[in-house]
Every structure is written in C-alpha cells, then in structure tokens.
C-alpha positions as CSV (number, residue, x, y, z in Angstrom):
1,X,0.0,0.0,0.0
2,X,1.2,3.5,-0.9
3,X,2.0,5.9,2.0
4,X,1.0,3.2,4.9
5,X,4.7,3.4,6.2
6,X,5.3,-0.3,6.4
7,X,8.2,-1.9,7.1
8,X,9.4,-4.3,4.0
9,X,12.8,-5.1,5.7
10,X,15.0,-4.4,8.6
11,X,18.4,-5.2,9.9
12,X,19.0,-5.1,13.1
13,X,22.6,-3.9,14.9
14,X,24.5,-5.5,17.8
15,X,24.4,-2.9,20.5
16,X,28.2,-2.8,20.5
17,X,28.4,-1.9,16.9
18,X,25.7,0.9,17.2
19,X,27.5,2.4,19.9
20,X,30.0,2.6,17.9
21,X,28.6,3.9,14.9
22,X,26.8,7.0,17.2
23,X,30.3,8.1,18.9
24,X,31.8,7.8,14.8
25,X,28.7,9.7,13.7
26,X,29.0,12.3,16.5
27,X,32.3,12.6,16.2
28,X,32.1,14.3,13.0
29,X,29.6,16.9,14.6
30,X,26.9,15.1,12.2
31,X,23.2,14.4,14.4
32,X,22.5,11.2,14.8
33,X,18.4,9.7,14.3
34,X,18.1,6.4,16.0
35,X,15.7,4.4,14.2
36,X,14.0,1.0,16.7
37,X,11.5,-1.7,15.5
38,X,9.0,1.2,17.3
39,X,10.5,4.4,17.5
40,X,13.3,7.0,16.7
41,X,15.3,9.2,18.8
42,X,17.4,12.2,18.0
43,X,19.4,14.4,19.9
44,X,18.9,17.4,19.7
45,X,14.9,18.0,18.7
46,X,16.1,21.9,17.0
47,X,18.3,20.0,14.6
48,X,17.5,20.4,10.6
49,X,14.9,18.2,9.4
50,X,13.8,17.1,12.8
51,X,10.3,19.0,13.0
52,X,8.9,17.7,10.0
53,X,9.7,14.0,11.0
C-alpha cells in the first residue's frame, strides 16, 4: 500500500556496533536519528529536518 509506512525489511545492529557507529557519527559533529523496530530518537529536537519527521 502506498504511503502506509510499512516496514518491507529491517536489519537489526548489535548494541556494541551501534554504539560505535553513534560516537563515529557524533564525532564528525553530524546528528545522529536512531531508528528501533517502534521508534526513533534524535538528539537534539532543534536540529535540521527534525520537525517535519
């Protein structure tokens, strides 16, 4: 279905690998959107992009 948001396919991280990739993402001063199986979390809720999520 068009626009339903389903999920088609999902990989799923080992915990010690997304730490990882967060402090590698961060460390560049890029934002980092944590995407779960439920929700997403950002950091900082002013950051570009963020409101219209």
């Amino acid at each position: 279905m068009i626009g339903s948001l389903l999920v088609f396919r999902q990989y799923l991280l080992p915990a010690a690998s997304t730490r990882q990739t967060i402090r590698t993402i961060s460390g560049h001063g890029l934002d980092v959107w944590l995407y779960t199986d439920r929700e997403w979390f950002v950091r900082d809720l002013q950051a570009p992009h963020v409101a219209r999520e």
